[in-house]
C-alpha positions, -999 to 999 in steps of 0.1 A, spaced: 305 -902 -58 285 -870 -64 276 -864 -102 284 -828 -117 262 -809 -137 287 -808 -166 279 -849 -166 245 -847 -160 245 -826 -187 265 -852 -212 243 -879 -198 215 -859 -213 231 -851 -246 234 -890 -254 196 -892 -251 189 -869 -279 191 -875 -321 223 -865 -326 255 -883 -346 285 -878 -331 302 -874 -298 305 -840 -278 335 -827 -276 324 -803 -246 295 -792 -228 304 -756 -210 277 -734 -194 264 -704 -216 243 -672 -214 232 -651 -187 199 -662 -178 187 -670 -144 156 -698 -148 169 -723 -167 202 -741 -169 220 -741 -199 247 -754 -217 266 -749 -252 274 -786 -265 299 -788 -292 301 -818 -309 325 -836 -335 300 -848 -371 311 -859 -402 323 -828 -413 328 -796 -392 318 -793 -356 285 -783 -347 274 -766 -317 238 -768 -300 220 -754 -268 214 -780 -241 184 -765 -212 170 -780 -183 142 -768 -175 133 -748 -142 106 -775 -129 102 -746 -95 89 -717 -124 77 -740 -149 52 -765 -130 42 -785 -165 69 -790 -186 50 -807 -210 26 -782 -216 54 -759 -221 74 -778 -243 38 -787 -265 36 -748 -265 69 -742 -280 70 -775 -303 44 -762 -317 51 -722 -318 81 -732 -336 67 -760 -361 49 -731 -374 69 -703 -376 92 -727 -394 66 -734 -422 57 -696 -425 91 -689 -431 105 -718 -455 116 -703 -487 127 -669 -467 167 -664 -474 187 -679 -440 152 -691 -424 170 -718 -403 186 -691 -384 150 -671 -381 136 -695 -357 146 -718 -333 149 -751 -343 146 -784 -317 161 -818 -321 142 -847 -308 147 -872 -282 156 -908 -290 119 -916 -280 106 -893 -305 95 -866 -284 111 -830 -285 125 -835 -247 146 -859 -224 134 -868 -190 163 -878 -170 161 -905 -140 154 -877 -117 128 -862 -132 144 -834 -151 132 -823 -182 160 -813 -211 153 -802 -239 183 -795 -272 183 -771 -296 205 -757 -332 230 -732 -325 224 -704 -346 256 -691 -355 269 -659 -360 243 -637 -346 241 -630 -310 220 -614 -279 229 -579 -258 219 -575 -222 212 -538 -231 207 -518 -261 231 -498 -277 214 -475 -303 179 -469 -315 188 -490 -348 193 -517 -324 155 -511 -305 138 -510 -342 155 -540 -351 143 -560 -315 108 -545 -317 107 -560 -354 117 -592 -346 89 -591 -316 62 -579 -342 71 -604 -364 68 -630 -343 31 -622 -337 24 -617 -374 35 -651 -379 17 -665 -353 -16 -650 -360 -25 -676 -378 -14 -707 -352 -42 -734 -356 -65 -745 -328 -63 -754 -303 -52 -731 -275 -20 -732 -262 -10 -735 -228 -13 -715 -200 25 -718 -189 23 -695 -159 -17 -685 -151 -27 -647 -148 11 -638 -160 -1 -608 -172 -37 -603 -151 -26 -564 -141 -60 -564 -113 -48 -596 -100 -11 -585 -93 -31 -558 -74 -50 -574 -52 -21 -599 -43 -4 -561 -34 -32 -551 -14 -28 -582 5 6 -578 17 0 -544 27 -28 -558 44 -5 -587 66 23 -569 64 43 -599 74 76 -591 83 67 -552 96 73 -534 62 51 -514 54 64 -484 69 96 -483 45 72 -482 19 49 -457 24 57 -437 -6 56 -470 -27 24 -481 -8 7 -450 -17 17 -448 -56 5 -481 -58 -31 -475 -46 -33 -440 -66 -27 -460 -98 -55 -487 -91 -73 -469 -123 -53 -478 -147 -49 -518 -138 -80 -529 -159 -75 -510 -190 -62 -534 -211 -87 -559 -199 -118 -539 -200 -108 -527 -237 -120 -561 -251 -86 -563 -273 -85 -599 -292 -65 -629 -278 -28 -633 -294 -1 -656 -291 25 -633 -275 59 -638 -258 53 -621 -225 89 -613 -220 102 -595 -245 134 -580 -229 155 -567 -252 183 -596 -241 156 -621 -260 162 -614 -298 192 -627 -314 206 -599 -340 232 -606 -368 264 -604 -367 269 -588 -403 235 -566 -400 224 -560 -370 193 -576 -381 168 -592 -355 176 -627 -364 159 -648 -341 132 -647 -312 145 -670 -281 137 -679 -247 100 -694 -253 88 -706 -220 67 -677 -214 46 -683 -248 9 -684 -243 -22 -668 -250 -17 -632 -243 -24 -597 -257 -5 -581 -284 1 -548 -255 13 -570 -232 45 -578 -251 50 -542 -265 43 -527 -229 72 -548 -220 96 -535 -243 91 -508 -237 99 -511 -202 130 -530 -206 145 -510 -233 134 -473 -232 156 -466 -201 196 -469 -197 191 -475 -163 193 -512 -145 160 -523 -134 174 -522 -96 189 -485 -102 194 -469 -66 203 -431 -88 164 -423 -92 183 -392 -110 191 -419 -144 157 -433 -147 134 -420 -175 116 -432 -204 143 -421 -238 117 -408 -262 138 -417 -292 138 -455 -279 101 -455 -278 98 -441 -314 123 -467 -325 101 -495 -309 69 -481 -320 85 -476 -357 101 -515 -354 70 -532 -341 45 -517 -360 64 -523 -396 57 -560 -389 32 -563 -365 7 -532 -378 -13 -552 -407 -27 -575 -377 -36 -546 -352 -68 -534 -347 -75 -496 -343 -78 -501 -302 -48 -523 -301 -29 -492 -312 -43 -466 -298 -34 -486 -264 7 -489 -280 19 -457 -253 -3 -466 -226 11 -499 -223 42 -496 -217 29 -476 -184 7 -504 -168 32 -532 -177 57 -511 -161 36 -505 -129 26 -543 -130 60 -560 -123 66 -524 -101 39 -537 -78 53 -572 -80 82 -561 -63 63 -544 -38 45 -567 -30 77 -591 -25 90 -570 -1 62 -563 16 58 -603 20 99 -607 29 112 -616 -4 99 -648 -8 101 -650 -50 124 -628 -66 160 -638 -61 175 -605 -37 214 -597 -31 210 -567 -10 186 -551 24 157 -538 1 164 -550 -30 129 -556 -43 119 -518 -27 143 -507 -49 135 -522 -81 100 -511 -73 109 -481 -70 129 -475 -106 97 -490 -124 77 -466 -101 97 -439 -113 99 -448 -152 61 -450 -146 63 -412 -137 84 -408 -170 57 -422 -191 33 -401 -179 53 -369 -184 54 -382 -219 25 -397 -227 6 -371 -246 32 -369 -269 38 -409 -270 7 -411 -285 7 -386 -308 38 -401 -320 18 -436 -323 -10 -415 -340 13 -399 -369 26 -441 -374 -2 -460 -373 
């Protein structure tokens, strides 16, 4: 008789330092990598609810890399905040394993891994007001301020070259090179905004900006704001943590936040870069994050938000190009599409940039 996830789940649950039975285990969130699962469970006391994830072994090929990476990442953001008002709902927080390690490996190989609820604050798939953009980019800058200081050694690289803008390139120019499934020729516009932008795909690299921890996917959807205040509570979804630079997770909110349009918008018409979203990310971030900047680091703040924009652009090209083989599609040109909304917020950017970074200028 064929197991459900629900028990697989529950099966899981029992393997982790927790007193109690659960009273139900019910999928939760919108993400897409991993599977997830709000547990509630009956304690001495009120009922407590936690969040139950395996992890995405096809995205994530060590798991125990990535979960040393985040045990770790959060050990220490806990110690820099103890003594901060409501600092177990400022960082995530990850109950062990029975063996003593901070996941599960189930009989199949799966990796789980169980974390506190954090009550009363909650996530948005898209932003609703500048006051809630400050409040994300805040919670992102703070998150690097804090982890500034993370003790040797290294973390893990949990996806190589995430971020490596000249490699994403080149793995572009070689599926408009084969061409695989006869392409190329829907893309032509795509294909030749690509190769006019090869400039700007080493910036960031060349600039010799210091090594951070950052997020690396800092979509607006990843901060946890209060229910009361609208504060950014909480910074979540950690698999992506690694060594990174500090542009590479502003650059991506701005991409993700600055437009009201869905990354896959088919209306060109409703794509463009809001400038009072950017100031209210440039304002957020830089309140926390600016005493741990260097000069270049800013100066870099608008610019970003262009290349990361143009990276995962070319990321979908280069999908289609090679017949979808690693985004998930739901439609004939799916990927072309998305490519072309972050092609087109590109062209926003640049319309804007001059007075991005003045803007950045008169902050910093």
């Amino acid at each position: 008789m064929a197991v459900s996830k629900e028990q697989n789940a529950i099966a899981a649950l029992r393997q982790f330092q927790i007193d109690g039975e659960p009273v139900s285990v019910a999928p939760y969130g919108s993400g897409h990598i991993n599977d997830t699962y709000c547990a509630v469970f009956q304690q001495p006391g009120p009922q407590a609810r936690y969040i139950l994830q395996r992890i995405n072994r096809n995205v994530f090929k060590d798991p125990r890399a990535l979960m040393q990476n985040i045990q770790r990442v959060t050990a220490h953001l806990a110690t820099r905040l103890a003594g901060e008002p409501d600092c177990g709902r400022r960082v995530l927080t990850l109950i062990p394993a029975r063996g003593g390690l901070s996941w599960h490996v189930d009989e199949e190989g799966s990796y789980w891994r169980l974390y506190r609820f954090i009550e009363n604050a909650r996530t948005y798939d898209a932003v609703e007001s500048t006051a809630q953009a400050f409040q994300a980019a805040r919670a992102f800058g703070q998150f690097q301020k804090l982890l500034a200081d993370l003790p040797a050694p290294r973390l893990h690289d949990t996806i190589p070259d995430f971020h490596h803008t000249p490699k994403r390139f080149l793995a572009l120019e070689q599926a408009i090179a084969a061409d695989a499934v006869d392409r190329a020729a829907l893309a032509k516009a795509e294909i030749h905004f690509a190769l006019a932008h090869r400039p700007i795909t080493s910036v960031l690299l060349d600039a010799s900006l210091p090594e951070r921890v950052t997020h690396n996917d800092t979509k607006f959807n990843n901060v946890m704001l209060d229910d009361t205040t609208g504060e950014g509570i909480c910074v979540i979804d950690l698999d992506t943590v690694m060594p990174g630079l500090a542009l590479y997770d502003f650059g991506d909110m701005v991409r993700t936040t600055t437009s009201p349009s869905r990354e896959d918008e088919q209306d060109l018409a409703k794509v463009t870069m809001q400038f009072p979203m950017f100031e209210a990310l440039v304002r957020g971030y830089l309140s926390a994050a600016g005493g741990v900047l260097t000069k270049e680091e800013k100066q870099l703040l608008a610019f970003s938000g262009k290349l990361i924009t143009f990276e995962i652009g070319i990321r979908f090209l280069a999908d289609y190009l090679a017949g979808d083989i690693y985004f998930k599609v739901h439609r004939e040109g799916h990927n072309l599409d998305r490519c072309r909304t972050q092609f087109k917020l590109v062209e926003s950017i640049e319309h804007q940039e001059e007075a991005m970074d003045k803007l950045v200028q008169s902050i910093a």
